[in-house]
BAKOLVEX-577126 format. One record per residue (C-alpha): residue in one letter; y, x, z. Coordinates in steps of 0.05 Angstrom, whole numbers, plus 32768, in hexadecimal, padded with zeros to 4 digits. Last residue first. Example, Ala and Ser with C-alpha at 12.3 -4.5 7.8 and 13.67 -1.06 7.14 Angstrom:
2
S7FEB8111808F;A7FA680F6809C;
//
This chain:
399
X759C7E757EFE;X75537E687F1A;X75497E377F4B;X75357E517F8A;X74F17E357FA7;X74CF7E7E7FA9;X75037E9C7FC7;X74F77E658000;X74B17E7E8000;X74BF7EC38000;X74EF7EBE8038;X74BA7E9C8062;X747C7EC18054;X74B07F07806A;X74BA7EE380A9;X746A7ECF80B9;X74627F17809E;X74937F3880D9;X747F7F0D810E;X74347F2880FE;X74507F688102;X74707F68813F;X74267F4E815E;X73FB7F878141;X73DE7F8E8101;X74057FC980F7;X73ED7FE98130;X73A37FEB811E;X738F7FC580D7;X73497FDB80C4;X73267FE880FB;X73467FB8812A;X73287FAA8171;X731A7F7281A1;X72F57F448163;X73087F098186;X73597F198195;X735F7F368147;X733E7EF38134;X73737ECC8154;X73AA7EF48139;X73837EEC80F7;X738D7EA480F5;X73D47EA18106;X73EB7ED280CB;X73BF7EAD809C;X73DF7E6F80B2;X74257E8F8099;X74037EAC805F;X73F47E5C8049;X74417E5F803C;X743F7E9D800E;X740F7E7D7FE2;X742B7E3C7FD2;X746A7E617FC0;X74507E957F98;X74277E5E7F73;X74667E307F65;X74877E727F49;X74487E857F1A;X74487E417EFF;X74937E3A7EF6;X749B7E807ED1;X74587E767EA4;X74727E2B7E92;X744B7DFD7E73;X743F7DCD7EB2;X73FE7DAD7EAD;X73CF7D8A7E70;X73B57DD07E50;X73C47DF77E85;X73AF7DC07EBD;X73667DBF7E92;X735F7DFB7E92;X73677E067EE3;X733F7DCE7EED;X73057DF27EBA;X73087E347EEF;X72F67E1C7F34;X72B57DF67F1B;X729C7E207EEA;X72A27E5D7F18;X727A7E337F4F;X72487E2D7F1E;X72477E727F0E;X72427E7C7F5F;X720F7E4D7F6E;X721B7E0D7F97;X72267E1E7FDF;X725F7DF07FEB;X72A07E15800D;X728D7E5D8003;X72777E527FC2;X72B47E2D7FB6;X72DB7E647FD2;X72B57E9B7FA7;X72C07E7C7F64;X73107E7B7F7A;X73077EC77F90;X72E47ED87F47;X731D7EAA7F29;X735A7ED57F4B;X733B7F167F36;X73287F0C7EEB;X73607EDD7EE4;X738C7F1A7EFA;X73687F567ED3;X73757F287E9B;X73C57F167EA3;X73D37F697EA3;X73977F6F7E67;X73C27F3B7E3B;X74087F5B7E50;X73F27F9A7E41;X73D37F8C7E08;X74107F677DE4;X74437FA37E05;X740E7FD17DD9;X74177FA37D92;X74647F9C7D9D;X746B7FE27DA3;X74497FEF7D60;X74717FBE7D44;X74B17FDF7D63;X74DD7FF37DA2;X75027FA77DAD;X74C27F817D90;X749D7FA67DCA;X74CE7F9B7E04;X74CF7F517DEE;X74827F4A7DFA;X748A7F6F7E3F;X74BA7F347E59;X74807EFE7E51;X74B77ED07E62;X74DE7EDD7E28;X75277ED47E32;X75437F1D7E36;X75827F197E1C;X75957F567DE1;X75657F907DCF;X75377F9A7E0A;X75267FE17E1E;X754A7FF27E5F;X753D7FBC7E7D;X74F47FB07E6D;X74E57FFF7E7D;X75057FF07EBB;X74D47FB77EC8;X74987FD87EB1;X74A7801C7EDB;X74BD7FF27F1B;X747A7FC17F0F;X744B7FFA7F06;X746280227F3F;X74597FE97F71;X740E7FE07F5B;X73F680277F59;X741480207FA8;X73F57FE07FAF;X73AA80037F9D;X73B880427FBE;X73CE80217FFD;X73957FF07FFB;X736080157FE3;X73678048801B;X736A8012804A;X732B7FF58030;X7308803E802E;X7316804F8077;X72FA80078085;X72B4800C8063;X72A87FC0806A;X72777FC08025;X72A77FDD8000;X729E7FA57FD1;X72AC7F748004;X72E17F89801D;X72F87FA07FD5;X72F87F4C7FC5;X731E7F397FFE;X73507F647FEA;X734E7F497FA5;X73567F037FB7;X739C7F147FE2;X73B27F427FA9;X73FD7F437FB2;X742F7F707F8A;X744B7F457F55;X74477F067F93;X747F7F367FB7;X74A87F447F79;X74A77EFE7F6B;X74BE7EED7FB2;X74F87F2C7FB5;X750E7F137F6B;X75167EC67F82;X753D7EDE7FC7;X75687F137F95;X75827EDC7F67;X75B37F0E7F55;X75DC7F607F0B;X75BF7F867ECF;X75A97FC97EB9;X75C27FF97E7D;X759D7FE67E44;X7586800D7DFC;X756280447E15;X7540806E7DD7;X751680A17DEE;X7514807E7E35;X74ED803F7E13;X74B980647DE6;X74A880967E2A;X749D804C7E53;X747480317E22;X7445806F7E13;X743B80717E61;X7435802E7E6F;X73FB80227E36;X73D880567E5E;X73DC80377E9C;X73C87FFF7E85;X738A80147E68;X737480367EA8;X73807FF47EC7;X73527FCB7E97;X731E800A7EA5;X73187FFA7EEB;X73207FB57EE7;X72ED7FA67EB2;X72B67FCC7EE1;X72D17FA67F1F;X72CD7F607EFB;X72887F7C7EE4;X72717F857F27;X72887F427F40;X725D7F197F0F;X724F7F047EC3;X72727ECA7ECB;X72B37EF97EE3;X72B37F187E9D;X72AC7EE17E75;X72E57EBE7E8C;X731A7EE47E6B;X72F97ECE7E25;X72EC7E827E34;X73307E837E55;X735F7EA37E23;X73337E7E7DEA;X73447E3A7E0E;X73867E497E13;X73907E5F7DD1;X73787E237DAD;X73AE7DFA7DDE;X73E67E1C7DC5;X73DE7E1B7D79;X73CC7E617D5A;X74017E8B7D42;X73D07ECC7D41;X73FD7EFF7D6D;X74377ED37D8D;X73FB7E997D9E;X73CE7EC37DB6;X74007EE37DE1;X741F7EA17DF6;X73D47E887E0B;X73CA7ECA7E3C;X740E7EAD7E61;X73F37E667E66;X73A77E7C7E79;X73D27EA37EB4;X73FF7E657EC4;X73B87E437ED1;X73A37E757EFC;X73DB7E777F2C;X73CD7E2A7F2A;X738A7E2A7F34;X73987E627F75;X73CB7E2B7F92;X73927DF17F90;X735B7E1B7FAE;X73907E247FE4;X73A77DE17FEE;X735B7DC67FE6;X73367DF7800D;X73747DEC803E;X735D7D9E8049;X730E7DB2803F;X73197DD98084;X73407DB080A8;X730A7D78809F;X72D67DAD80B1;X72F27DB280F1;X73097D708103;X72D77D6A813B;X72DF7DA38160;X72FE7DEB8145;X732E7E08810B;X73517E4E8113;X73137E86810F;X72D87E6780E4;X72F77E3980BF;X733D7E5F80B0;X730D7E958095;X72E17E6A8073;X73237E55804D;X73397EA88049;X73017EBD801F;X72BE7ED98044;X72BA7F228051;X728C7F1C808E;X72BF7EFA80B9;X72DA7F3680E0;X72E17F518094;X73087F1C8078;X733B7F1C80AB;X73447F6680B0;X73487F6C8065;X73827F2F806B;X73A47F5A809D;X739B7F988071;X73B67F6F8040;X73FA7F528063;X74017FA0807F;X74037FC08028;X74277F7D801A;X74627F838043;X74767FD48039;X74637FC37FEE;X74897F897FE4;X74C27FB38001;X74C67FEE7FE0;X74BE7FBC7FA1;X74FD7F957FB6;X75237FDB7FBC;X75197FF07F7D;X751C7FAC7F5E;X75667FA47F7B;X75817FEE7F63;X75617FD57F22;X759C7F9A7F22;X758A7F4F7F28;X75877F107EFC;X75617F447EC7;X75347F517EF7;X75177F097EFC;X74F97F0E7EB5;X74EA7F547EBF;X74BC7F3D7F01;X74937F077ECC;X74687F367EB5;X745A7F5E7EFA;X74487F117F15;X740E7EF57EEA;X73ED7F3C7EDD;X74037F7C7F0F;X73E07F677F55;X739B7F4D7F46;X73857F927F17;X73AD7FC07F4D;X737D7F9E7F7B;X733F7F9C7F58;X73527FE67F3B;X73537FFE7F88;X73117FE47F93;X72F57FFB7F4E;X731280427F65;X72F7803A7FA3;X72B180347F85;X72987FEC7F92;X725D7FC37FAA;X723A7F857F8B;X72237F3F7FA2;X72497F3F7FE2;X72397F37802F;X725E7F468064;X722B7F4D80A8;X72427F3480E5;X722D7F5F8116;X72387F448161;X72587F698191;X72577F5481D5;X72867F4B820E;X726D7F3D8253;X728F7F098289;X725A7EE98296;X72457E9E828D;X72717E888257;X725E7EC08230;X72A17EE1820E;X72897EF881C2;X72AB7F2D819A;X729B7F2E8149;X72857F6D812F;X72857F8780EC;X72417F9D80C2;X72437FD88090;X72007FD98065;
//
């Protein structure tokens, strides 16, 4: 069992202990299920919609964008590791609790951003049940609603079984996507039918930043790994890296492959009926096991924060985060574009605090196993900027 330390000043001398504070978690992880949780969170709700975006943009533009998602995320995730693991893994409400809010109005704070955050994971998840609806709906014409509720009573087996089965599913979710990349990138380049286009590049450099983030998942691998910091930051760059390269090949292969406008928001779909049937059957697993691996992730970490935040069990808890989010797909905004947008927006801005709380952690703890220099004051300036620019990209309406 790893333990971290948390540094204590006594009042009365002017010694520094360490005390252990152990993480705890109800299953461990290889590094390759560590690495799949993250590459798993990172390439459903936002890689899909990316080639929507693109095509308001040219390739040279997505290049570049992903370079820099992945620069940004790879430090804002070792900073959220760091967080988590100074505070015994927990999710990033108990982390606000137990490092930024103090005296009376403590746990006031606390349920105020368990709210606003709880509230901006139920809607990423609720444009996810959207997206996984439109592919039951293109494949067995089904009304809308039927095939939410199947989306979400099948994706949501998984996680009620438990944390190590997320991981299992992960792992071999990704290796199926990779595959299913492969064959549909070779189909595309044999017969190209697109040059690229051309610049709503603030709205492309957000998306393209949320495509690439895995803020539950991270949280998730420190846990899994049991605090093993050489192995987090492994994960992490392998894990955003796998990431980055499957939203530049899917994109490209989007823009190069599409017969006439692209105007399906599930841009991967289109891809497929532009290639063939059999196409269209692949780029309708893809998609499907892309959006999964993300509801898997993203409702396992919402389960956890109302464990975190009330005690009651954790299938309970499940029950509890997951029927709002349902219910706001079946009654809510339509929209997987707008739903996935208004999340990356929420998001981003609650990284600013996240940037504030773990500068004061950093200070407690007196050393930084997982981050070092980049988790350092320059680059604390430089997320609170980059939080900023993808939140007002974020708010741009598209052209």
């Amino acid at each position: 069992m790893m333990y971290n330390a948390v540094t204590i000043k006594s009042e009365y001398k002017n010694i520094v202990t360490e005390v252990p504070m152990k993480i705890n978690s109800e299953a461990r992880f290889t590094t390759f299920e560590a690495v799949s949780m993250i590459v798993g969170n990172s390439i459903g709700t936002g890689i899909i919609a990316v080639p929507y975006l693109a095509t308001k943009n040219s390739m040279l533009d997505v290049v570049w964008m992903v370079v820099i998602a992945y620069c940004i995320n790879v430090i804002l995730h070792l900073i959220i590791a760091e967080l988590s693991y100074n505070n015994g893994g927990v999710q990033l409400v108990k982390s606000f609790e137990g490092e930024l809010f103090h005296g009376k109005m403590k746990k006031v704070f606390s349920w105020i951003i368990f709210a606003v955050y709880g509230i901006a994971i139920m809607i990423g998840i609720s444009g996810n049940i959207n997206g996984g609806a439109q592919i039951f709906v293109n494949w067995f014409g089904i009304p809308f609603a039927a095939a939410q509720v199947i989306y979400y009573v099948i994706a949501g087996i998984v996680v009620f079984i438990g944390m190590k089965a997320v991981g299992i599913a992960q792992k071999y979710a990704v290796i199926l996507l990779m595959g299913i990349v492969a064959v549909m990138t070779v189909a595309t380049f044999m017969h190209p039918l697109n040059s690229f286009y051309t610049a709503d590049l603030l709205a492309l450099y957000s998306m393209v930043v949320f495509a690439t983030s895995a803020n539950q998942a991270v949280i998730q691998v420190v846990k899994g790994l049991d605090g093993d910091a050489k192995k987090i930051r492994k994960s992490i760059f392998i894990g955003f890296a796998l990431s980055s390269v499957f939203v530049l090949v899917v994109t490209m292969s989007v823009l190069m492959g599409t017969k006439g406008t692209l105007d399906k928001e599930l841009a991967y779909m289109q891809l497929g009926e532009s290639i063939g049937s059999w196409a269209m059957i692949l780029a309708g697993i893809f998609s499907l096991f892309a959006l999964l691996t993300t509801f898997w992730s993203n409702t396992l970490a919402l389960r956890d924060v109302v464990h975190e935040q009330t005690g009651i069990g954790n299938r309970v808890s499940w029950l509890a985060a997951t029927i709002p989010c349902i219910l706001f797909a079946i009654f809510g905004v339509n929209s997987f574009i707008i739903l996935t947008r208004i999340m990356s927006g929420v998001v981003v801005l609650v990284s600013i605090m996240l940037v504030l709380t773990y500068g004061k952690s950093r200070k407690k703890a007196g050393s930084s196993p997982i981050c070092g220099v980049v988790g350092t004051v320059p680059f604390q300036v430089l997320m609170v900027v980059s939080t900023v620019i993808s939140a007002i990209g974020a708010l741009i309406p598209l052209s």
